[in-house]
C-alpha positions as CSV (number, residue, x, y, z in Angstrom):
1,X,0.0,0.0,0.0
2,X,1.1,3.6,-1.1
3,X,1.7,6.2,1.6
4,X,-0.4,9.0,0.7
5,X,1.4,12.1,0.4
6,X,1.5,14.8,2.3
7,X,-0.8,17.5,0.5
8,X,1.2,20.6,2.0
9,X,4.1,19.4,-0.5
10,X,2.2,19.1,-3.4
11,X,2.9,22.1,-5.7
12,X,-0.1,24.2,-6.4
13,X,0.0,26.6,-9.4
14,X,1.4,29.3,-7.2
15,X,4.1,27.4,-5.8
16,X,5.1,26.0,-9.2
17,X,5.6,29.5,-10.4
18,X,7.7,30.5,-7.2
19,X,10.2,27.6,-7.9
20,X,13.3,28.7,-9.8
21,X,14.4,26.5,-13.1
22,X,17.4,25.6,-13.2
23,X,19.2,27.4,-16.5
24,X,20.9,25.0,-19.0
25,X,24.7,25.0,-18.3
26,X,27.6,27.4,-20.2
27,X,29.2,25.8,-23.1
28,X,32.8,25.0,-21.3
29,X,34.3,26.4,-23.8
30,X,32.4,29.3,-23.3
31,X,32.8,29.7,-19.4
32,X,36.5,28.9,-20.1
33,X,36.9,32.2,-22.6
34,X,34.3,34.7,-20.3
35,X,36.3,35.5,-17.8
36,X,39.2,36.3,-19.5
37,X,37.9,38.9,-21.8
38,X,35.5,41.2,-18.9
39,X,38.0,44.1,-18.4
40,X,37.1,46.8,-16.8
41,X,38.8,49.6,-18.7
42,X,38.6,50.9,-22.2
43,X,39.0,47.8,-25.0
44,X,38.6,47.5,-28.4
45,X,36.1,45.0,-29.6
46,X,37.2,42.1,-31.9
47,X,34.1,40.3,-32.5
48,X,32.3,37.1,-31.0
49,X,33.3,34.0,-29.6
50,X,32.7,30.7,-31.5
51,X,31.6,27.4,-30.1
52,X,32.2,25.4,-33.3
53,X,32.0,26.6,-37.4
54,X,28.6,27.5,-36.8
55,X,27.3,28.9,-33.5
56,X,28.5,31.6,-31.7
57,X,28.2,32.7,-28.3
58,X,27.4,35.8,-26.5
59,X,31.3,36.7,-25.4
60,X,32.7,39.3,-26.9
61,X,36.3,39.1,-27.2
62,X,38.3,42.4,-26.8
63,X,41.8,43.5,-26.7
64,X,42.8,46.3,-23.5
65,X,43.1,49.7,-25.3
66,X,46.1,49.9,-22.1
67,X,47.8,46.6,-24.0
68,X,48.6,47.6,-27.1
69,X,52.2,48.7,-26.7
70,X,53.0,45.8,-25.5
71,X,52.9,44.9,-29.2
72,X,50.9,42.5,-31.5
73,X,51.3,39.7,-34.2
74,X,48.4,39.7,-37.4
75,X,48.9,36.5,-39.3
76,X,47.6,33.9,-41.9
77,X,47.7,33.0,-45.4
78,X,46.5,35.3,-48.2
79,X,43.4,36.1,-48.6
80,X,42.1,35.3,-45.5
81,X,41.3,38.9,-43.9
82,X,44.6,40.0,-42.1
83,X,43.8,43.3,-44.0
84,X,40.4,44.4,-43.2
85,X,41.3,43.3,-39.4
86,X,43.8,45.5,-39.6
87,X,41.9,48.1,-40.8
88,X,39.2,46.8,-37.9
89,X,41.7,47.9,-35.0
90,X,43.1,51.2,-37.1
91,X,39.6,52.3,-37.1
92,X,38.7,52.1,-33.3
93,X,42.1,53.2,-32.3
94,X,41.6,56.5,-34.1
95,X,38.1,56.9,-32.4
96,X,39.8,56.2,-29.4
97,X,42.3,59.1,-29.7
98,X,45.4,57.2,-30.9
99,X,47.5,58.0,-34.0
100,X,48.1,55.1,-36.2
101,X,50.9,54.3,-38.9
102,X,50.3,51.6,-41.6
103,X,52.7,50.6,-44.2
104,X,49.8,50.3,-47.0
105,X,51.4,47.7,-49.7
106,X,48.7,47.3,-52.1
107,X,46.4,50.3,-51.6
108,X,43.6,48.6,-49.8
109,X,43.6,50.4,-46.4
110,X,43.2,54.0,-48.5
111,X,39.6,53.4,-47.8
112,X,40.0,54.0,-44.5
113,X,39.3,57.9,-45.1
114,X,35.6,56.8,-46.7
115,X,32.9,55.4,-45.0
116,X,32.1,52.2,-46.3
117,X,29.4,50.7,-47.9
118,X,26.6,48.7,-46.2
119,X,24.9,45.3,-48.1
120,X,23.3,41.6,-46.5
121,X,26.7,40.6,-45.9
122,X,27.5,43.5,-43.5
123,X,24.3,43.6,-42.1
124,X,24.7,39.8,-41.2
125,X,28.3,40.1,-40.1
126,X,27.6,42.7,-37.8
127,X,24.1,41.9,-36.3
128,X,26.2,38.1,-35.7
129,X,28.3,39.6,-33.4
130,X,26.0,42.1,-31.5
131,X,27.7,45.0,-33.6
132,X,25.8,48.7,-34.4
133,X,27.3,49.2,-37.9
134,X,27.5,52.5,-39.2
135,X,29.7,53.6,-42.3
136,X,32.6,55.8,-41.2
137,X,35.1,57.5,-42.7
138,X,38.6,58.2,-40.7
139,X,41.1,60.9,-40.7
140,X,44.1,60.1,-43.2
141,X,47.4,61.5,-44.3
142,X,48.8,59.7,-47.5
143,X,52.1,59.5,-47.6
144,X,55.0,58.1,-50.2
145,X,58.6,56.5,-50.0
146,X,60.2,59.3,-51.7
147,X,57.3,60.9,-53.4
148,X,56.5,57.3,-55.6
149,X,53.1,57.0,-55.4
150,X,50.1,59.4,-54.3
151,X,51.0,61.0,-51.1
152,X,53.0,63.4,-49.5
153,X,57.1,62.3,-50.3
154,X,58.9,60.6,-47.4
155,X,62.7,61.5,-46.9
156,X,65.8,61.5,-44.4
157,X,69.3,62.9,-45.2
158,X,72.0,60.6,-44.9
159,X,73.6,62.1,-41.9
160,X,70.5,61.9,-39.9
161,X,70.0,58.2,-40.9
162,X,74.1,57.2,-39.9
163,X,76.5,54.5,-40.6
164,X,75.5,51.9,-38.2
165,X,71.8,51.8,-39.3
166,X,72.6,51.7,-42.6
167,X,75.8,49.1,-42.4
168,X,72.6,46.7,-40.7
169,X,70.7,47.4,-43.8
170,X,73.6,46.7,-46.3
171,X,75.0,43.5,-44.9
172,X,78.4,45.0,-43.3
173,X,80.6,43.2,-41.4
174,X,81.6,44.3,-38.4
175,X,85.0,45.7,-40.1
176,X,83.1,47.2,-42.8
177,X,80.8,48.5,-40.5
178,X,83.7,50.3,-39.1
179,X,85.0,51.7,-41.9
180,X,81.9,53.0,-42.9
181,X,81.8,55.0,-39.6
182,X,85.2,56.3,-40.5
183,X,83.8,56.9,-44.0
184,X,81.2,59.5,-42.3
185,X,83.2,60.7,-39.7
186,X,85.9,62.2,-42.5
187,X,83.2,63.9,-44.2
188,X,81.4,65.5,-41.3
189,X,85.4,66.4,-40.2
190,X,85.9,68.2,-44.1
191,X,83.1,69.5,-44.1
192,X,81.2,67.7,-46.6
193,X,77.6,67.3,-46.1
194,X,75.8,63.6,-46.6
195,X,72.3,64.5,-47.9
196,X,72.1,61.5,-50.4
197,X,73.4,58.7,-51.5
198,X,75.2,60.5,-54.5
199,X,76.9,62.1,-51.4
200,X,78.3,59.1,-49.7
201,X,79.4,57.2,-53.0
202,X,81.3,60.8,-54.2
203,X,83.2,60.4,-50.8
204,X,84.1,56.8,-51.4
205,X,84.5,57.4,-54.8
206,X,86.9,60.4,-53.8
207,X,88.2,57.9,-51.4
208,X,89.4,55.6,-53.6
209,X,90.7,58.1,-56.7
210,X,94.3,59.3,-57.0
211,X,93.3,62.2,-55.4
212,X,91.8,60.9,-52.2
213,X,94.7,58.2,-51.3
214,X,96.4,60.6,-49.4
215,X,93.2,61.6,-47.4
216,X,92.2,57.9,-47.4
217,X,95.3,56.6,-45.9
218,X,94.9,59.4,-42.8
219,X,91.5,57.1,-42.0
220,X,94.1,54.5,-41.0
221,X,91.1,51.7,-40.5
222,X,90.0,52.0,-43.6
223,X,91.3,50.6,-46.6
224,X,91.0,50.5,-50.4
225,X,89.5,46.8,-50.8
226,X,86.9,47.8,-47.9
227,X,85.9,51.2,-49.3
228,X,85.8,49.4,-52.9
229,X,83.1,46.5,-51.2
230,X,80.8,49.3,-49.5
231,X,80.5,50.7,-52.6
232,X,79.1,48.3,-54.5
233,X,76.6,47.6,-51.8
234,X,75.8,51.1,-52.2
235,X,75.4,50.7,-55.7
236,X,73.0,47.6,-55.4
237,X,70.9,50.0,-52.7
238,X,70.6,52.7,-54.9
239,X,69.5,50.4,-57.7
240,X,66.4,49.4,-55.5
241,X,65.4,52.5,-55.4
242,X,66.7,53.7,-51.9
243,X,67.8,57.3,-53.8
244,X,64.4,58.1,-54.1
245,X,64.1,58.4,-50.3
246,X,67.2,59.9,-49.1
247,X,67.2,63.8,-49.3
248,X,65.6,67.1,-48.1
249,X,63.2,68.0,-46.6
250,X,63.8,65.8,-43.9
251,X,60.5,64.0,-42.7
252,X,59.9,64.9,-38.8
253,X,58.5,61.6,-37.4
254,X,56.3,63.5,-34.6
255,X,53.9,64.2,-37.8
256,X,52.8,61.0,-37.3
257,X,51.5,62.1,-33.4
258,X,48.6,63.8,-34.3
259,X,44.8,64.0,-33.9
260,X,42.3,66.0,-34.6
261,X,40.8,69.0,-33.6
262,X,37.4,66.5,-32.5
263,X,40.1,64.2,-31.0
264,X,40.3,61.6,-33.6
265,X,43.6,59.6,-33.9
266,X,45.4,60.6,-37.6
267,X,45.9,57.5,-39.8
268,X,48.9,57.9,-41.2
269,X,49.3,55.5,-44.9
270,X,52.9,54.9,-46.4
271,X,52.6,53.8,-50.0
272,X,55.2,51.4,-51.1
273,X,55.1,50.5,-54.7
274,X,57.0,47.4,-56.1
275,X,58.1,46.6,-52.7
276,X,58.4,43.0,-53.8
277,X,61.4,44.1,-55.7
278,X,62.7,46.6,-53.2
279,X,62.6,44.9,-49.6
280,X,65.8,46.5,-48.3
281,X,63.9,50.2,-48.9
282,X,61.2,48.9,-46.5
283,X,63.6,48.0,-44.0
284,X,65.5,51.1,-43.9
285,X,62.8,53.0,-44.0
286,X,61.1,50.8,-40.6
287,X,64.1,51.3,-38.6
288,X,65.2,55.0,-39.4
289,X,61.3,55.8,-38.3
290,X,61.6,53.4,-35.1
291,X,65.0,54.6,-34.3
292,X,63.5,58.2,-34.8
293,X,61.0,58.1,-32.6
294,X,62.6,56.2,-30.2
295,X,65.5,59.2,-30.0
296,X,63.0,61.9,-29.7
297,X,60.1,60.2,-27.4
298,X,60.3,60.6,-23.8
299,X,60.3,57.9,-21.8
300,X,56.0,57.2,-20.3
301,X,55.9,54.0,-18.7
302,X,52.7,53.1,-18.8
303,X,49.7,54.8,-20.4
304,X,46.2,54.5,-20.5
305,X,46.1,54.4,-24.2
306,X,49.6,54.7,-26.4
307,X,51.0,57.1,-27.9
308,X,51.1,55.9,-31.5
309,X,50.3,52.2,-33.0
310,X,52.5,50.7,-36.1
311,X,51.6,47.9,-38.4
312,X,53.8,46.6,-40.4
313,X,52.2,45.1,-43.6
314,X,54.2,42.1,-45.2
315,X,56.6,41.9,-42.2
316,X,58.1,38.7,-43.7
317,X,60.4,41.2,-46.5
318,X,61.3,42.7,-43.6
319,X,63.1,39.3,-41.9
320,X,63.8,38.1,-45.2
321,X,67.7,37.5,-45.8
322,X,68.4,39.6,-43.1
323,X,71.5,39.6,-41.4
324,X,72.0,38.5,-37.6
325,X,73.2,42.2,-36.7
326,X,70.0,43.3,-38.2
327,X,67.3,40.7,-36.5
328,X,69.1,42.5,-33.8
329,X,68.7,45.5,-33.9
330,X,65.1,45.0,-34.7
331,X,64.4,43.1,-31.5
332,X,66.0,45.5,-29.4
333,X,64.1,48.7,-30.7
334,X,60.9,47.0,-30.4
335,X,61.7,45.9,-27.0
336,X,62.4,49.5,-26.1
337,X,60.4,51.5,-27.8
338,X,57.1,50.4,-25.6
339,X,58.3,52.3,-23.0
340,X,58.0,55.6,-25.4
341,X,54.2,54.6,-26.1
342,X,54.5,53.2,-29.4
343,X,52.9,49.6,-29.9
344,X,53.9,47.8,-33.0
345,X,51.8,45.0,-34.8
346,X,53.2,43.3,-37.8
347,X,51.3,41.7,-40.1
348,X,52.5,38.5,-42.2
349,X,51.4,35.0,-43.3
350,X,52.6,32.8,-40.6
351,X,53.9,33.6,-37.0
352,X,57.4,31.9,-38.1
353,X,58.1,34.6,-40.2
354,X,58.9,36.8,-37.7
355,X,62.2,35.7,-35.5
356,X,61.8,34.1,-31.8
357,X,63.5,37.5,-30.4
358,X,60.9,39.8,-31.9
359,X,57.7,36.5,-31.3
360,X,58.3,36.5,-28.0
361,X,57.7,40.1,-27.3
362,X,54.3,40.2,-29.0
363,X,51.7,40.4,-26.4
364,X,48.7,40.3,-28.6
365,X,48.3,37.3,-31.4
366,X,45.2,37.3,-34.0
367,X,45.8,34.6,-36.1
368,X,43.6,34.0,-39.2
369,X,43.7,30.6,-41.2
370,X,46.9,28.7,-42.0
371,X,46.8,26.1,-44.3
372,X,48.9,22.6,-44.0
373,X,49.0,21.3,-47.9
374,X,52.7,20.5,-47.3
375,X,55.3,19.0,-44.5
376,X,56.7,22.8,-44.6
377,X,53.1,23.9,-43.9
378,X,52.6,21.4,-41.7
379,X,55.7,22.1,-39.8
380,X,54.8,25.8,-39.4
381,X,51.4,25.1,-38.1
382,X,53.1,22.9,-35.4
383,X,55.4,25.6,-34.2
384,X,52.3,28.0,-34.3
385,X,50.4,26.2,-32.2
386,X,53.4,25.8,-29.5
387,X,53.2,29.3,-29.1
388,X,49.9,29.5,-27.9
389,X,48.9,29.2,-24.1
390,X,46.4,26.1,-23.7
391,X,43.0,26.2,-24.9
392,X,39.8,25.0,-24.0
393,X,40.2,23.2,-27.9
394,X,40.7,19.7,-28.1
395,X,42.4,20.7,-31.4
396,X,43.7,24.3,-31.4
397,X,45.9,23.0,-35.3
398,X,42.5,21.4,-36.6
399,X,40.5,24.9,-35.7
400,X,43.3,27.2,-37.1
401,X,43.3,25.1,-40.6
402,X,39.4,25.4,-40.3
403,X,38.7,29.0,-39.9
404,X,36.7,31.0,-42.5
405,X,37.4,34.7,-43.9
406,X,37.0,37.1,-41.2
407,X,37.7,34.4,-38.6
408,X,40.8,34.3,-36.1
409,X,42.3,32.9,-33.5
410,X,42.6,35.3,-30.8
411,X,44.6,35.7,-27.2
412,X,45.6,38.8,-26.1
413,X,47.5,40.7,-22.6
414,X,44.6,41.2,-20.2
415,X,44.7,44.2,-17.7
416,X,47.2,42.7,-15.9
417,X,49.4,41.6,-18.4
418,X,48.6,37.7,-17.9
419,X,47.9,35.9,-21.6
420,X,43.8,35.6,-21.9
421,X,42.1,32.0,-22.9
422,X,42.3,31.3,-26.6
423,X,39.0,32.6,-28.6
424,X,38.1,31.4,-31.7
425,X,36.6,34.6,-33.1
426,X,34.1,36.1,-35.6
427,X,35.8,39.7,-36.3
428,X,33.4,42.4,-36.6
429,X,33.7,44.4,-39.9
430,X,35.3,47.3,-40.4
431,X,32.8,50.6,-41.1
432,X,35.0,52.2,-43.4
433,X,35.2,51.2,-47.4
434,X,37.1,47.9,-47.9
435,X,38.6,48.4,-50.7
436,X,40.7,51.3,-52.3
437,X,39.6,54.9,-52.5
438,X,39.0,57.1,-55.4
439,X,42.6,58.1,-56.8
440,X,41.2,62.0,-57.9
441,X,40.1,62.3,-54.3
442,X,43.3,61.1,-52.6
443,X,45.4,63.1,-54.6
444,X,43.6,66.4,-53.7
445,X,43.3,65.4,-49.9
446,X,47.3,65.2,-50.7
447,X,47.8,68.8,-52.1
448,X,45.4,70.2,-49.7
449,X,47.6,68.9,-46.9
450,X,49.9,71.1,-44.8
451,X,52.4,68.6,-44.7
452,X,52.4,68.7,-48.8
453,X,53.3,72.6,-48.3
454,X,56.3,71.3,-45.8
455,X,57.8,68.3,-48.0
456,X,57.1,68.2,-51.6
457,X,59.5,70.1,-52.8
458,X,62.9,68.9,-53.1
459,X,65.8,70.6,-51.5
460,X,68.8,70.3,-53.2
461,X,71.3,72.4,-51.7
462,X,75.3,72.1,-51.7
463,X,76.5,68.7,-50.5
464,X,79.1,66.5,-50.4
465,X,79.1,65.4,-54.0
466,X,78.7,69.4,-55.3
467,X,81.9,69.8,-53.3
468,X,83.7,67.4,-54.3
469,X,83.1,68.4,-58.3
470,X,83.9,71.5,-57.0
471,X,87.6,70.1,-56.0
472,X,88.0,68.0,-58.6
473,X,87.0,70.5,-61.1
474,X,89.1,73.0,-60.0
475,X,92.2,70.8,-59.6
476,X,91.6,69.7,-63.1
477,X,91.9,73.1,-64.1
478,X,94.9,73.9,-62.6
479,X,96.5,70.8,-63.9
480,X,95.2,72.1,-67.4
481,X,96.3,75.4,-66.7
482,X,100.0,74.2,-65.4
483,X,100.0,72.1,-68.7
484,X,99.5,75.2,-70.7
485,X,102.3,77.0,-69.3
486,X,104.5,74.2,-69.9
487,X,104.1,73.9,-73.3
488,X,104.2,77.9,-74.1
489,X,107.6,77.8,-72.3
490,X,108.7,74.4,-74.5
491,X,107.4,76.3,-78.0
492,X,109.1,79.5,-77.0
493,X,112.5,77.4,-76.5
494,X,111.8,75.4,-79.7
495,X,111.1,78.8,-81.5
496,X,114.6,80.0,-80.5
497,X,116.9,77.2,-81.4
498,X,115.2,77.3,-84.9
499,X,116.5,81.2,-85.3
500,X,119.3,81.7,-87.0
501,X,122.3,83.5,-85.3
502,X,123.0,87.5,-85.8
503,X,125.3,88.8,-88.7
504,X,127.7,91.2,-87.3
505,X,126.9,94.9,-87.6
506,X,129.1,97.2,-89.8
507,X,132.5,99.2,-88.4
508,X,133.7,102.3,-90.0
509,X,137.5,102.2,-90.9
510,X,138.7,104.5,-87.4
511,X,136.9,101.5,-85.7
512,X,137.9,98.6,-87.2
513,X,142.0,100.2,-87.3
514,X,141.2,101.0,-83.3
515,X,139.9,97.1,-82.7
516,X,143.0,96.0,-84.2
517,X,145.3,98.0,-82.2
518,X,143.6,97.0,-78.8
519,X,143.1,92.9,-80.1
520,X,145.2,90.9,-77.7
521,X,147.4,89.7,-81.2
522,X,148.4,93.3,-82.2
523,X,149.7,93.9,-78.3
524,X,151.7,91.1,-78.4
525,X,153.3,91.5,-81.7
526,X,154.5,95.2,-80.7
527,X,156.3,93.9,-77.6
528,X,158.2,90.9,-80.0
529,X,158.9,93.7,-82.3
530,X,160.2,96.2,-79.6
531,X,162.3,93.7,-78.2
532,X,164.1,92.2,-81.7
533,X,164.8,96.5,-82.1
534,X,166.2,96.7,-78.7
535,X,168.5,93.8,-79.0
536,X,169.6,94.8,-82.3
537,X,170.2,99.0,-80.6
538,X,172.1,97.3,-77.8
539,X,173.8,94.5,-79.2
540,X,172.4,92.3,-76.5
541,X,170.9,90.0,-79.3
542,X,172.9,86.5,-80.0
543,X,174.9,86.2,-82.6
């Protein structure tokens, strides 16, 4: 027999609607990625977590506006969005109040300055990710390596850019490295001015000449086989075009440090045309601007926002056959250069492009598809994968080969400067145009520009190589003019052994009888004659 229940615990109605329902429980994956992205400061927004290729959850997954000089990696095969996420993080850092620089390869980030165009697709992207689109232009300044390209011309003398930066770029040895120091310390000593390139091959090439060697061996470190090598790299260099950006006006890097008069950050785009062919231009140009800033920034600590953000475009020509002094030098300006405020992102197909020195100082890593077609592939997406903290995915190499355009990886510093869970992300998209602007209208935001006033015209003053013409012209022409001189003076003696000599001038008779009686002959034939007649008067003659 059943107990009959007890009536005060059967639910009524009432009661039923009084008892709480338990809620479903959070995706793990989910609850593993929450925590690690609620920050209570100012962030940028990303986009939405991912549960699997097709559902998304309601975490949004940001990246501390505080963080981002601690520097950032933007990687994955072609095609696969590292551009327009780019552009993404350019956009809200210039709402946010923070200057940006962008090396802008193939012209796609110009539309940055023109607010995009809305469609389904961007209507779907953004209502997926819980994101109020609007279409948004941003403040730009154009800007070209040496005035190739639409923009306002980029240059820096060769005094202000200095032998050991640009021994790093050439290749040098540490010998040659030396000598090239040498080479610029004798021309700042006589006074020649390095503006150019022109300038520093005329001083080797001066160097070297028959009218150097006697300046060249007072540089007792330098000799002629090592002056000869550095300038045949310099030769190679300016066959890549690197004459184009070496002059005046000198750019001042601080123009890149502005905002405007609402507050907006300035985007700042670098043209670089044919940079495939020209990868050493790139570099130079990278670490002069780096080195630049870092000379003239004060130190900050830590900020609240930075000072400036870089991305680097195509970072691997940067690492490409790059010398060991060089990967150097890199790693230690970006190491330092977060204490002026400046964050730098570069932006390349896989993460071991970029050497372990420089990796491992990346706070930030949004990494968009790799593929794994072949062992190299394979190999790469191995080692990317070691690099990232655990996940809360069984298969971190299985989702990064799976992503789909506009999808990323994602892990960045949190407030406290502790690596946050790994996000498989759906980036929001960007509310400016994604693709290139109108050419007409970037040329006349150019021209209208102040900076265009400042640095479009070239400045070709006296220099190094002017001076040295100078010398070598005028000792020509005192080698000419001594040559002349000579020869007058050999014609003039030539002239007078072909005259014949002088016939003797007339005498009168008194003259001729009074050069007889004084000749030497005549004297000496009176005395004979005056003795015989005094013998024969005094008998004192022999018999």
């Amino acid at each position: 027999m059943t107990d009959k229940p007890d009536e005060s615990t059967v639910p009524t109605p009432e009661t039923a609607a009084e008892t709480p329902v338990e809620s479903a429980p959070e995706h793990p994956i989910a609850a593993a990625v929450r925590p690690g992205y609620a920050f209570e400061g100012t962030a940028l927004e990303l986009g939405g977590l991912m549960l699997d290729a097709t559902t998304l959850a309601d975490v949004r997954v940001r990246i501390p506006l505080g963080m981002l000089n601690r520097h950032g990696l933007v990687a994955g095969a072609t095609g696969t969005g590292k551009t327009k996420t780019l552009q993404l993080l350019a956009e809200q850092l210039s709402a946010q109040g923070v200057p940006v620089f962008a090396a802008d390869i193939k012209g796609d980030l110009s539309g940055l300055s023109v607010p995009g165009e809305g469609g389904p697709k961007i209507e779907a992207r953004a209502g997926s990710v819980g994101q109020q689109w609007k279409a948004t232009g941003f403040p730009v300044e154009f800007y070209a390596l040496g005035g190739q390209g639409v923009g306002v011309p980029l240059r820096v003398t060769m005094s202000a850019f200095g032998p050991m930066l640009l021994s790093k770029v050439l290749g040098l040895n540490d010998t040659q490295e030396s000598s090239l120091g040498l080479i610029f310390h004798y021309a700042d000593r006589a006074g020649l001015p390095l503006l150019d390139l022109a300038d520093l091959r005329a001083v080797v090439q001066f160097l070297t000449s028959d009218e150097g060697k006697a300046d060249l061996k007072g540089l007792g470190g330098l000799s002629t086989a090592t002056a000869g090598v550095i300038l045949r790299e310099l030769i190679g260099f300016q066959d890549q075009g690197a004459d184009a950006f070496f002059g005046e006006p000198e750019f001042d890097s601080r123009d890149l440090l502005r905002t405007t008069d609402d507050g907006l950050g300035v985007i700042s785009l670098v043209e670089l045309p044919n940079l495939q062919d020209r990868p050493a231009v790139f570099s130079t140009f990278l670490m002069w601007l780096l080195a630049d800033l870092f000379h003239d920034l004060p130190e900050e600590g830590d900020l609240d926002k930075p000072k400036l953000v870089f991305f680097f475009d195509e970072a691997h020509l940067l690492f490409d056959d790059a010398s060991d002094a060089f990967l150097d030098q890199i790693a230690q300006t970006v190491r330092l250069i977060r204490s002026k405020g400046v964050g730098v992102f570069f932006v390349t197909q896989r993460p071991t492009d970029v050497p372990d020195d420089v990796l491992a100082q990346l706070g930030s890593r949004i990494q968009h598809q790799l593929r794994a077609h072949t062992p190299n592939d394979a190999k790469a997406l191995k080692q990317t994968v070691n690099t990232y903290p655990r996940s809360a995915y069984d298969d971190l190499g299985e989702v990064i080969t799976s992503l789909g355009i506009g999808e990323a990886v994602v892990t960045v510093m949190d407030e406290r400067g502790a690596p946050t869970p790994v996000a498989w992300t759906r980036l929001r998209a960007p509310e400016s145009l994604m693709g290139m602007a109108d050419p007409v209208a970037m040329k006349a935001a150019v021209e209208s520009s102040p900076r265009w006033a400042t640095y479009s015209q070239v400045v070709d003053r006296e220099s190094a190589h002017e001076k040295l013409a100078a010398r070598l012209e005028e000792g020509a022409r005192k080698a000419e003019e001594d040559a002349r001189v000579k020869e007058e003076a050999r014609q003039a003696k030539v002239e007078r052994s072909r005259k014949p000599a002088p016939a003797p001038e007339p005498q009168d008779d008194d003259g001729l009888v009074m050069d007889v009686v004084k000749s030497p002959v005549f004297k000496d034939f009176m005395r004979t004659a005056a003795r015989e007649i005094a013998r024969g008067m005094f008998k004192s003659g022999r018999r």
